[in-house]
Short mmCIF file of the C-alpha atoms (twelve columns), coordinates in Angstrom:
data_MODEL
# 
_entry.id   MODEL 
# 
loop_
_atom_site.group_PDB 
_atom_site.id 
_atom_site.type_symbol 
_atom_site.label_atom_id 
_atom_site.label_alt_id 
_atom_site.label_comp_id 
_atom_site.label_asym_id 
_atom_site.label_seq_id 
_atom_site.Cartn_x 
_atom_site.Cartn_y 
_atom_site.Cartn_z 
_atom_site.pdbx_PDB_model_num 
ATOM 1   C CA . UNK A 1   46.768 49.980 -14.448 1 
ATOM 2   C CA . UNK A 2   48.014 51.662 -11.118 1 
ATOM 3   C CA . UNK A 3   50.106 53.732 -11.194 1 
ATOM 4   C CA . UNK A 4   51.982 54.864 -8.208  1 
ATOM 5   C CA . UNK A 5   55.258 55.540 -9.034  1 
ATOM 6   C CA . UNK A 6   56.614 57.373 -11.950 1 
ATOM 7   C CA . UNK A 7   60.295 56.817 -12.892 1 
ATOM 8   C CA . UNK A 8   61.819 60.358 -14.661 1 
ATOM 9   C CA . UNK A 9   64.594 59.828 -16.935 1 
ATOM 10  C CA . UNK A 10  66.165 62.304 -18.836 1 
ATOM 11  C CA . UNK A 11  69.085 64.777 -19.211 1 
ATOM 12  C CA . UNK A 12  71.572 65.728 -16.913 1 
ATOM 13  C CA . UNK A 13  72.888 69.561 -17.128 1 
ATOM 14  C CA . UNK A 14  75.220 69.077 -19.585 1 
ATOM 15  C CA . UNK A 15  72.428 68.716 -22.191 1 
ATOM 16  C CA . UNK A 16  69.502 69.716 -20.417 1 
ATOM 17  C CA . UNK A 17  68.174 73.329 -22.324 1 
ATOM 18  C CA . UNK A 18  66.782 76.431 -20.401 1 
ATOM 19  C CA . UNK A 19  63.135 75.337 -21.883 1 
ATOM 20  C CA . UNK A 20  63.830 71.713 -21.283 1 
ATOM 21  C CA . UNK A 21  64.441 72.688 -17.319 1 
ATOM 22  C CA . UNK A 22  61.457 74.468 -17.540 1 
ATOM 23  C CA . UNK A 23  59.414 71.711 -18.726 1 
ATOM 24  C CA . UNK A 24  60.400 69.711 -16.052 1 
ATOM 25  C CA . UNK A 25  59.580 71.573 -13.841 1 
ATOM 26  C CA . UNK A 26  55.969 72.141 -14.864 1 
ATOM 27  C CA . UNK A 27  56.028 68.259 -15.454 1 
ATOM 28  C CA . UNK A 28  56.877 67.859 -11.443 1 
ATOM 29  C CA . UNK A 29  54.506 70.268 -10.471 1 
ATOM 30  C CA . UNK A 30  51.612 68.209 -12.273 1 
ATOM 31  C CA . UNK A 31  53.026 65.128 -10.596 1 
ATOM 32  C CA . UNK A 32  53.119 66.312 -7.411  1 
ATOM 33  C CA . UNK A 33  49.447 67.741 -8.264  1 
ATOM 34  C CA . UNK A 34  48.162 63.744 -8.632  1 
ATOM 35  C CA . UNK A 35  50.086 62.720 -5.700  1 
ATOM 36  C CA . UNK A 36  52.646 60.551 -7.461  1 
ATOM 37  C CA . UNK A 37  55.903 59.427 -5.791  1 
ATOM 38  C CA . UNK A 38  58.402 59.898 -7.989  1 
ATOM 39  C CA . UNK A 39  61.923 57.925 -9.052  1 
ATOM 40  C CA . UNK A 40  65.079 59.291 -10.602 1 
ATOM 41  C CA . UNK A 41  69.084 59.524 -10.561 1 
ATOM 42  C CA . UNK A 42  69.170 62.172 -8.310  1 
ATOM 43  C CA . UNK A 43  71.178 64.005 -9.613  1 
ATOM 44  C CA . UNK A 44  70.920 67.726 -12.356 1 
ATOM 45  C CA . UNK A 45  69.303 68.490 -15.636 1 
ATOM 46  C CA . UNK A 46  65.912 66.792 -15.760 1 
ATOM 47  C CA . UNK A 47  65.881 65.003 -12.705 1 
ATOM 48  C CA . UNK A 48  66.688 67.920 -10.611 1 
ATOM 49  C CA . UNK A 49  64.009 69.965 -12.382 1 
ATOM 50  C CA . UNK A 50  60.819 67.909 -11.782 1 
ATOM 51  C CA . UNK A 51  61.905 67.420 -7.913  1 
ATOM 52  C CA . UNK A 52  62.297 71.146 -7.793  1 
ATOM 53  C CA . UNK A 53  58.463 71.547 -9.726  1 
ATOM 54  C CA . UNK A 54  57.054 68.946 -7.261  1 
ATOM 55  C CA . UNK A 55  58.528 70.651 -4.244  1 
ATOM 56  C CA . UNK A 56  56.670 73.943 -5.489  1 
ATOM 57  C CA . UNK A 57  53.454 72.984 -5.967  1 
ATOM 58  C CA . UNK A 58  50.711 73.183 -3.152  1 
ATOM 59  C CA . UNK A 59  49.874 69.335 -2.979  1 
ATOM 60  C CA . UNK A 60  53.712 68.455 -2.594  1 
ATOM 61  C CA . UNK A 61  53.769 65.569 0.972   1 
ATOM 62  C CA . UNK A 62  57.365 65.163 1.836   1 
ATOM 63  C CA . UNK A 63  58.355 61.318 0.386   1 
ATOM 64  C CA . UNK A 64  57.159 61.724 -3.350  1 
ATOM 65  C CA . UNK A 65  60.709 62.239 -4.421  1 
ATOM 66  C CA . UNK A 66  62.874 59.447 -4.262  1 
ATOM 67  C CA . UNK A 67  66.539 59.617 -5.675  1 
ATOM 68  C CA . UNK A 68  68.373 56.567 -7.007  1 
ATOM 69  C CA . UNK A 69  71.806 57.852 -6.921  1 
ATOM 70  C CA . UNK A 70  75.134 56.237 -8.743  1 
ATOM 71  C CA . UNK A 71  77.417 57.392 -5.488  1 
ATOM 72  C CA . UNK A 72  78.280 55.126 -2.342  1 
ATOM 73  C CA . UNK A 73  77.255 58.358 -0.186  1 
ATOM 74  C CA . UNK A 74  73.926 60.931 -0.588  1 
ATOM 75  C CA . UNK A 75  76.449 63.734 -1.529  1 
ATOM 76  C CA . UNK A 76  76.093 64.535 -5.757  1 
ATOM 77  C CA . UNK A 77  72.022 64.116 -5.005  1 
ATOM 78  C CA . UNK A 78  69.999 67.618 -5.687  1 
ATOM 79  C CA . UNK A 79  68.620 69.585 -3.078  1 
ATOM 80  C CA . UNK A 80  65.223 68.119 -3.707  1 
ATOM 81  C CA . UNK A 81  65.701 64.853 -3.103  1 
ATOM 82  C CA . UNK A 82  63.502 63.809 -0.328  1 
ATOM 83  C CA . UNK A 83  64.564 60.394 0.153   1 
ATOM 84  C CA . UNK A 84  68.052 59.359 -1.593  1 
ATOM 85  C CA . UNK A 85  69.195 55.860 -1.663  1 
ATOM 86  C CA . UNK A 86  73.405 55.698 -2.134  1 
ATOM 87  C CA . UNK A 87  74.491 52.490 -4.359  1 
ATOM 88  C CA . UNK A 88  77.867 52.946 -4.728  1 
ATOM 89  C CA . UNK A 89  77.211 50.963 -8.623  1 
ATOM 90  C CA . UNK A 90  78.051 53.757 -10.899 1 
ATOM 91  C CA . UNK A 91  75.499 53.640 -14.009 1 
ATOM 92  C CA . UNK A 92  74.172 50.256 -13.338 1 
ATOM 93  C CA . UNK A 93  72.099 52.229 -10.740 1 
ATOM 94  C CA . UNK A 94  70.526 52.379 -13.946 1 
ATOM 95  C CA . UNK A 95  68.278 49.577 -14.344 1 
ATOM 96  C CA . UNK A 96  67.060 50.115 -10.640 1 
ATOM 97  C CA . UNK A 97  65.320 53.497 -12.047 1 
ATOM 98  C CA . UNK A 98  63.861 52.236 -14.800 1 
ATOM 99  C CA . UNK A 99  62.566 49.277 -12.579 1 
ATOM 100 C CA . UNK A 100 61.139 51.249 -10.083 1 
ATOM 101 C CA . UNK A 101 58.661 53.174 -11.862 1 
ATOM 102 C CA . UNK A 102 55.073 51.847 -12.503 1 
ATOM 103 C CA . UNK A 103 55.719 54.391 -15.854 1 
ATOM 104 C CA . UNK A 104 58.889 55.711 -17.327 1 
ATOM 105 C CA . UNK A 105 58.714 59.213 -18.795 1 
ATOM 106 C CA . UNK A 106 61.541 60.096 -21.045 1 
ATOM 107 C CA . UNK A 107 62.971 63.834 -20.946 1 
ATOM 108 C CA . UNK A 108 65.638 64.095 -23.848 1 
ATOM 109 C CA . UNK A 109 68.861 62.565 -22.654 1 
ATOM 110 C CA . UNK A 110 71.956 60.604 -23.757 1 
ATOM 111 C CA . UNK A 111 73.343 57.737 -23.270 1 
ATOM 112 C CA . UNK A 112 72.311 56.699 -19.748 1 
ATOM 113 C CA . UNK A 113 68.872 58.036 -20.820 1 
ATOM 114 C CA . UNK A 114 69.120 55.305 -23.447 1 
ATOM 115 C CA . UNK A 115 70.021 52.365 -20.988 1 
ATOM 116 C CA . UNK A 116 67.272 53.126 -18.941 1 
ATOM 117 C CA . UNK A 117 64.976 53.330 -21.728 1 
ATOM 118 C CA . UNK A 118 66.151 49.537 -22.891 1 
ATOM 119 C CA . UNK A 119 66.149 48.363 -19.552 1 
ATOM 120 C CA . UNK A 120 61.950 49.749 -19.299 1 
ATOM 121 C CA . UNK A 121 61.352 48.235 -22.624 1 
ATOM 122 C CA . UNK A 122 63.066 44.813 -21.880 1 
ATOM 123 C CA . UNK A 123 61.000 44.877 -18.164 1 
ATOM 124 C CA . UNK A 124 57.393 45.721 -20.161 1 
ATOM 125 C CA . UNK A 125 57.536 49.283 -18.939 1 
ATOM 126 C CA . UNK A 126 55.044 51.889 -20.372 1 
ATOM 127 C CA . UNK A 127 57.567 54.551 -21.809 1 
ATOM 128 C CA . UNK A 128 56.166 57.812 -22.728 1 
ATOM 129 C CA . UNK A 129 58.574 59.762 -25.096 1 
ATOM 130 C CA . UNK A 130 59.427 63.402 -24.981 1 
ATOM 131 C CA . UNK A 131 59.342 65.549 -28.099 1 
ATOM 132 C CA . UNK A 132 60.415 68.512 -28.840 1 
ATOM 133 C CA . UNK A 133 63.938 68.755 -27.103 1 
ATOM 134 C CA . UNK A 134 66.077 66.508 -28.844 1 
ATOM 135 C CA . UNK A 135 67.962 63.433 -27.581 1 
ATOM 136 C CA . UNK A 136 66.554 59.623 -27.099 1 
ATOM 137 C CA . UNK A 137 63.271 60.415 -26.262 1 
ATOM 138 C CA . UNK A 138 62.386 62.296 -29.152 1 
ATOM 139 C CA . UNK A 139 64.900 59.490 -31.408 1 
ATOM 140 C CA . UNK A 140 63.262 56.494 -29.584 1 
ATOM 141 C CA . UNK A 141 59.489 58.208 -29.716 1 
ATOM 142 C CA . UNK A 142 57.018 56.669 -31.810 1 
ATOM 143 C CA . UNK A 143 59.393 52.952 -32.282 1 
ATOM 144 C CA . UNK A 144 59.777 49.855 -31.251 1 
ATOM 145 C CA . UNK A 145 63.108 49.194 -29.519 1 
ATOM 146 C CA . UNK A 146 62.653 45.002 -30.720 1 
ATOM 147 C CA . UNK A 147 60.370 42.404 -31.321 1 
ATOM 148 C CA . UNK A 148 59.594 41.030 -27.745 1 
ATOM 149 C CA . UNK A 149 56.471 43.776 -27.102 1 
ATOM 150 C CA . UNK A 150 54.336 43.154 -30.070 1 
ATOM 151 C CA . UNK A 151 53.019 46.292 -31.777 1 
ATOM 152 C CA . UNK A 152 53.820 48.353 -28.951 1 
ATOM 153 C CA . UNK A 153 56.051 51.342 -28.975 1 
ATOM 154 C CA . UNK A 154 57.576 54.465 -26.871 1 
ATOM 155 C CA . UNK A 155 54.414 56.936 -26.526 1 
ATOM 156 C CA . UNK A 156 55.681 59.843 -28.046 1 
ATOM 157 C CA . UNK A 157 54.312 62.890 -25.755 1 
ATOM 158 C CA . UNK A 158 54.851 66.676 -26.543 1 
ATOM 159 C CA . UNK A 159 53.815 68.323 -23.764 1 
ATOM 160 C CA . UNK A 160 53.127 67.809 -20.244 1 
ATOM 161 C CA . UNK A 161 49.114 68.077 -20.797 1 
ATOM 162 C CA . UNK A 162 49.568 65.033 -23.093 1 
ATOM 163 C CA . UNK A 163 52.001 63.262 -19.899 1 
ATOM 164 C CA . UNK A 164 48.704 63.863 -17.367 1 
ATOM 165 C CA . UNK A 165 45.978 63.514 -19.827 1 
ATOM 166 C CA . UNK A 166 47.483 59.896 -20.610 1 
ATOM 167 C CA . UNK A 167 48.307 59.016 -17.241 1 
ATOM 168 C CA . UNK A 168 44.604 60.096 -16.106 1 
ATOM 169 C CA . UNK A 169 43.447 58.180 -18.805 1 
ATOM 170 C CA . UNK A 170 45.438 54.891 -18.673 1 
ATOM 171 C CA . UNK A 171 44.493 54.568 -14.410 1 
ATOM 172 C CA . UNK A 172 41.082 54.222 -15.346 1 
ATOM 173 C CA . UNK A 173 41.567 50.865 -17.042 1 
# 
């Protein structure tokens, strides 16, 4: 599988820990580190966090962060946004995240975490499940959301070696 694009999804600021922040961070810094382009809302929490990591480490390219944001205008996007696209659709921006990754990677998060999540397990999306920090991912981690993907389930991951090691390991096939 080839994966180019990684779509983040995950807590905003209102539920987003300390730890969890710093997680992310780490998490975009190992992105950045295997030259992925990455997806999100654009906006705090999580998705501000692994733009910031990828930005800080020494193989970031300007272009690997691309926000999806729920506003008609770029203002609301995080500073680390290197490319934001305004669509002025509220939450339905939504199910253009979780389309646009070649892999979804689950950070916590509520209930616009959770849409996204359905909206990458209706599309055939590999999901990989944060545990550890509460919310949907860690709920959702180890299940199947419903019948239509066979044995398959959200990969639950607890660290951010796990995240790499699997996404190392599923490119070679």
């Amino acid at each position: 599988m080839k994966i180019n694009q990684i779509a983040i999804i995950g807590a905003s600021s209102s539920s987003c820990s300390e730890a969890l922040y710093n997680f992310s961070i780490e998490l975009g810094k190992a992105l950045a580190d295997l030259n992925k382009t990455v997806v999100n809302g654009s906006r705090d929490g999580t998705m501000e966090a692994v733009f910031k990591g990828m930005h800080q480490s020494e193989n970031y390219r300007y272009g690997m962060t691309i926000g999806i944001s729920p506003y008609q205008t770029k203002e609301g996007s995080n500073e680390f946004c290197d490319v934001v696209i305004p669509t002025g659709i509220g939450y339905t921006r939504n199910s253009i995240v979780a389309s646009s990754g070649d892999l979804v990677i689950a950070l916590a998060g509520g209930s616009g975490t959770l849409c996204e999540i359905a909206f990458a397990w209706a599309w055939g999306k590999p999901i990989l499940s944060l545990v550890g920090f509460g919310g949907w991912s860690e709920k959702l981690a180890g299940t199947a959301l419903d019948h239509r993907r066979g044995e398959d389930v959200l990969i639950p991951v607890k660290s951010v070696t796990e995240i790499i090691d699997w996404i190392v390991a599923n490119e070679a096939q």
